[in-house]
Wavefront OBJ file of the C-alpha trace (Angstrom):
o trace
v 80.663 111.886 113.738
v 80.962 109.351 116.722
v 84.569 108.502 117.441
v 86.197 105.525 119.706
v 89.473 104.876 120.915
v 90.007 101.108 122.196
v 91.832 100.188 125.206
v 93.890 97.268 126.117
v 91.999 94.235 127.203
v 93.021 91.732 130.434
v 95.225 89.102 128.054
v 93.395 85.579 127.653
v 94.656 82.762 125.987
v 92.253 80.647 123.650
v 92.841 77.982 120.328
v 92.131 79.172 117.385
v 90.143 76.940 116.469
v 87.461 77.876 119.802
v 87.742 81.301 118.626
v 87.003 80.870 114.546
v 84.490 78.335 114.463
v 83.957 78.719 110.590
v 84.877 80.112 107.508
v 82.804 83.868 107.629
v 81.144 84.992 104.314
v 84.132 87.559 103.428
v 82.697 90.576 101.575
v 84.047 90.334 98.320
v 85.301 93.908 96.553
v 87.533 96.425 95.321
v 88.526 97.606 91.981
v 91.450 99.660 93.425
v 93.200 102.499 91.598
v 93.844 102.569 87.796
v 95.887 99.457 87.711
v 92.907 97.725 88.228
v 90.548 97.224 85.456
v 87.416 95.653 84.677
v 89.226 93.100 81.831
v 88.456 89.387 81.629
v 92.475 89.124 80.772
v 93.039 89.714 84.529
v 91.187 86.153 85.062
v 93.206 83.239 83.870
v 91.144 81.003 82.816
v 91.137 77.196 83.530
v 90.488 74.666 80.822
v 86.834 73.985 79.961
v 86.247 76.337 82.537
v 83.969 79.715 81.861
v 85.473 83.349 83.431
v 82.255 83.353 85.993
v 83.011 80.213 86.875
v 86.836 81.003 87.416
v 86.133 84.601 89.001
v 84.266 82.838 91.879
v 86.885 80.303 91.964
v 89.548 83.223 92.134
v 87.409 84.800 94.837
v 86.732 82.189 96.928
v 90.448 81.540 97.268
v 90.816 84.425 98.494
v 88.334 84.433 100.651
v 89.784 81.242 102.285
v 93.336 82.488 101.963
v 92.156 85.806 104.190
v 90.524 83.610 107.105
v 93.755 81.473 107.339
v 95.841 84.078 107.865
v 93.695 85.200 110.654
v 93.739 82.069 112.152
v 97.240 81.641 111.907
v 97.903 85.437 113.425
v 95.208 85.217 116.227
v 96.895 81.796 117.317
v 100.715 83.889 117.780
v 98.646 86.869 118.581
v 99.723 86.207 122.576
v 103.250 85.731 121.413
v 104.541 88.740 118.785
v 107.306 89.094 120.526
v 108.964 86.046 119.330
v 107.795 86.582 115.820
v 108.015 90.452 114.840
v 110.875 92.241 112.890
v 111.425 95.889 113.706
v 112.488 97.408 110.660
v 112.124 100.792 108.254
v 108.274 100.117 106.536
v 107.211 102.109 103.910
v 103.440 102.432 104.134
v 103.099 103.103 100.855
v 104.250 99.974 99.678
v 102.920 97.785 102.223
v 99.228 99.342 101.290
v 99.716 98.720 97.747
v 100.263 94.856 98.366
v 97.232 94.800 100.464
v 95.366 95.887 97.524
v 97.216 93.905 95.021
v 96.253 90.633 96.888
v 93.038 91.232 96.828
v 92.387 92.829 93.318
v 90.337 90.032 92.189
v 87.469 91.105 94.772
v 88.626 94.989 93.273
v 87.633 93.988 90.239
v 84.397 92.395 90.367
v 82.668 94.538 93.039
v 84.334 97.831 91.050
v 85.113 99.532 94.124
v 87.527 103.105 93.623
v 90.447 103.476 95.953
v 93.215 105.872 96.690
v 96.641 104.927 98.452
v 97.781 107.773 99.267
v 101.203 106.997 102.073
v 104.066 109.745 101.742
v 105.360 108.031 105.366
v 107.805 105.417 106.803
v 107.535 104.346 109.912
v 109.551 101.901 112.447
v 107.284 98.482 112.506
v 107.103 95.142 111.423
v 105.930 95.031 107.926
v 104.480 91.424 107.981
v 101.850 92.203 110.961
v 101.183 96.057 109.932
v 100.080 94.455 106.445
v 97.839 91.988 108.232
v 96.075 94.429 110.286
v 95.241 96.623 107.400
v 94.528 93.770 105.157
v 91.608 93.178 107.793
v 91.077 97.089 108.134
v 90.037 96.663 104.193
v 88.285 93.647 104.089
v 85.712 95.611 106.705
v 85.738 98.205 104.315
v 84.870 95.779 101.505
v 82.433 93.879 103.356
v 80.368 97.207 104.978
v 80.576 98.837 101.114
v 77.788 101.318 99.702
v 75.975 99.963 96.768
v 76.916 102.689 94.709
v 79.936 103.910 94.261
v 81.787 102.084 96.814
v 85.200 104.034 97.943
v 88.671 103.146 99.929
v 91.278 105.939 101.002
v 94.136 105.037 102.813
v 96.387 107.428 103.309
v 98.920 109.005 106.314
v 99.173 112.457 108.083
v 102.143 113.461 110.332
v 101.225 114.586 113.603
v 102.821 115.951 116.412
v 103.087 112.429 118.412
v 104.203 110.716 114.680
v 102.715 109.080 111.818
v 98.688 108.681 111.529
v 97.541 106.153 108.888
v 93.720 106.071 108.280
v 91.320 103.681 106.221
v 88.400 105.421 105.215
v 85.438 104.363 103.233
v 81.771 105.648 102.275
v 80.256 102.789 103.392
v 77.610 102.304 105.743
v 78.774 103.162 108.401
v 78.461 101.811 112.628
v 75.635 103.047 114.710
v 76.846 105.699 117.071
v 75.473 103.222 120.223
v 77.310 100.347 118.377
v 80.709 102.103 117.962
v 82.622 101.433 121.558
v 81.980 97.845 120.980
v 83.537 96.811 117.474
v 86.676 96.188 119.317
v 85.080 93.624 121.074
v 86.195 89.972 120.832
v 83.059 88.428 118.939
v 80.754 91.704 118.159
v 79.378 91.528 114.754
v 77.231 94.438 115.591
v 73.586 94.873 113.662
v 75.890 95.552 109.858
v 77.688 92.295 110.622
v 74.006 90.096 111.306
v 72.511 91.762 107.838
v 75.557 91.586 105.563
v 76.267 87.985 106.255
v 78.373 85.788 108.429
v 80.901 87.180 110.182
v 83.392 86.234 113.392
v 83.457 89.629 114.987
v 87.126 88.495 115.298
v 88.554 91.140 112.748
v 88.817 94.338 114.345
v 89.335 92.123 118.068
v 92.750 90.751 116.678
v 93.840 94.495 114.700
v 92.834 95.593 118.350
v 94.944 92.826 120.004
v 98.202 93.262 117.790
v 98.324 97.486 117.499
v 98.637 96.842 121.451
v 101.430 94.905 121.156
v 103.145 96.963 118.415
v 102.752 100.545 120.398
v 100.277 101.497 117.623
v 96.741 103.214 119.553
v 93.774 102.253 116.602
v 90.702 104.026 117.074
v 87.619 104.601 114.939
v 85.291 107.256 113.728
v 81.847 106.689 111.911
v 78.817 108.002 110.669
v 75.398 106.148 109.691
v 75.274 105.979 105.524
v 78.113 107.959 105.520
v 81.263 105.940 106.308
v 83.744 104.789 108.873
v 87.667 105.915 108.947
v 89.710 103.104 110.682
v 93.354 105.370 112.393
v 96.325 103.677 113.106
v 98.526 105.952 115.146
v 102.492 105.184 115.081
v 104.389 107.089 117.823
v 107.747 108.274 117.084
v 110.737 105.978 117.893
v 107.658 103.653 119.827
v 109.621 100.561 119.398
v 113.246 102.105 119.181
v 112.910 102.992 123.019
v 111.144 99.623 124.087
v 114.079 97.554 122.311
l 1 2 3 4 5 6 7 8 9 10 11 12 13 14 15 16 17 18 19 20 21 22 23 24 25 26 27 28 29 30 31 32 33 34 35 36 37 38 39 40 41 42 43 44 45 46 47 48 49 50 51 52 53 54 55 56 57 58 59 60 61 62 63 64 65 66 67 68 69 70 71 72 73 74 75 76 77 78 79 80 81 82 83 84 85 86 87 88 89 90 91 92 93 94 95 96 97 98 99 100 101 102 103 104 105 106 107 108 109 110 111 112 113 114 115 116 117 118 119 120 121 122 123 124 125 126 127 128 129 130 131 132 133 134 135 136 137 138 139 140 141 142 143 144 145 146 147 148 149 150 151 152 153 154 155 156 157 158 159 160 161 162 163 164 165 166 167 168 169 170 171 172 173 174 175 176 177 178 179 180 181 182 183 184 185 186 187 188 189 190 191 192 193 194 195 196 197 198 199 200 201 202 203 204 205 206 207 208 209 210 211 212 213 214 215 216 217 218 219 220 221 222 223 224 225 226 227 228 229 230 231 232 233 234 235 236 237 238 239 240
């Protein structure tokens, strides 16, 4: 299994608007743990409206919803500082609601996953849930056909808290896998599985840096990737 740690980039500054020049094709999926069933009750339906019709409607909100937040993050991306609240986080929780929020996509692609987060860690809660919001959108996006799985879950270490998203997806090609940090690398999954910004993991890349979280990545070809998020202990206690 091929395995890559990022490293800080030189900070540049750039509008949001340069660096998302249109709404990607979001991969729709998930049908998370049990809570989430296959039921035409979970779609309200509009009047004179069929459930199709209002399942893409739901979805496509969603989609939209997703790249606006990641407009709105990259463009305060330079400046977390002035927006983030250090506070207790329970992982757990904060994975949960990154499944709830997209269950729709859950749902409709029937896609199994596992949260799985005995830990609480010292972070802000609003940007940890962003990152891994994007860290399962990837997930959903680069899914298997069949069978389609997402695992988060958290080990303790010796340096603090590890939290990992893992899929069996397709996976990155081992040459590929130093570069899906990169600011605009879509890589050869991104060119066949639609449009994408290659801004995802760039901005999860860009924000761990300025929490004091290290992400790195392992992956395998047609066997899946595993997305780590390390937290250090007391990282943000001493830098306060």
């Amino acid at each position: 299994m091929a395995e890559f740690s990022s490293q800080q980039e030189p900070q540049k500054t750039e509008s949001a608007n340069t660096a998302f020049p249109e709404v990607p094709d979001g991969g729709t999926d998930y049908t998370s743990y049990q809570k989430f069933t296959h039921n035409e009750a979970d779609f309200p339906t509009a009047q004179n409206c069929n459930p199709d019709t209002t399942r893409r409607i739901l979805q496509e909100n969603q989609k939209t919803e997703n790249y606006v937040d990641m407009a709105l993050f990259y463009a305060r991306s330079d400046e977390v500082y002035k927006d983030y609240l250090i506070k207790e986080t329970s992982l757990q929780k904060t994975a949960e609601e990154v499944l709830q929020k997209n269950k729709y996509h859950f749902i409709e692609c029937r896609i199994q996953a596992e949260v799985h987060c005995d830990h609480i860690v010292y972070t802000d809660t609003k940007w940890i849930a962003f990152i891994l919001n994007q860290l399962v959108l990837n997930a959903v996006k680069y899914r298997r056909d069949t069978a389609p799985e997402i695992r988060i879950f958290t080990d303790k270490t010796s340096h603090g808290v590890c939290l990992t998203v893992a899929d069996n997806g397709l996976g990155i090609p081992a040459e590929e896998l130093p570069r899906i940090f990169d600011k605009g690398f879509t890589g050869s999954n991104g060119r066949t599985r639609g449009r994408s910004t290659g801004m995802g993991l760039y901005l999860c890349r860009k924000l761990c840096t300025k929490l004091g979280i290290q992400i790195r990545a392992e992956s395998e070809e047609n066997v899946g990737t595993k997305i780590l998020l390390e937290f250090p202990v007391s990282s943000f206690l001493l830098s306060l």
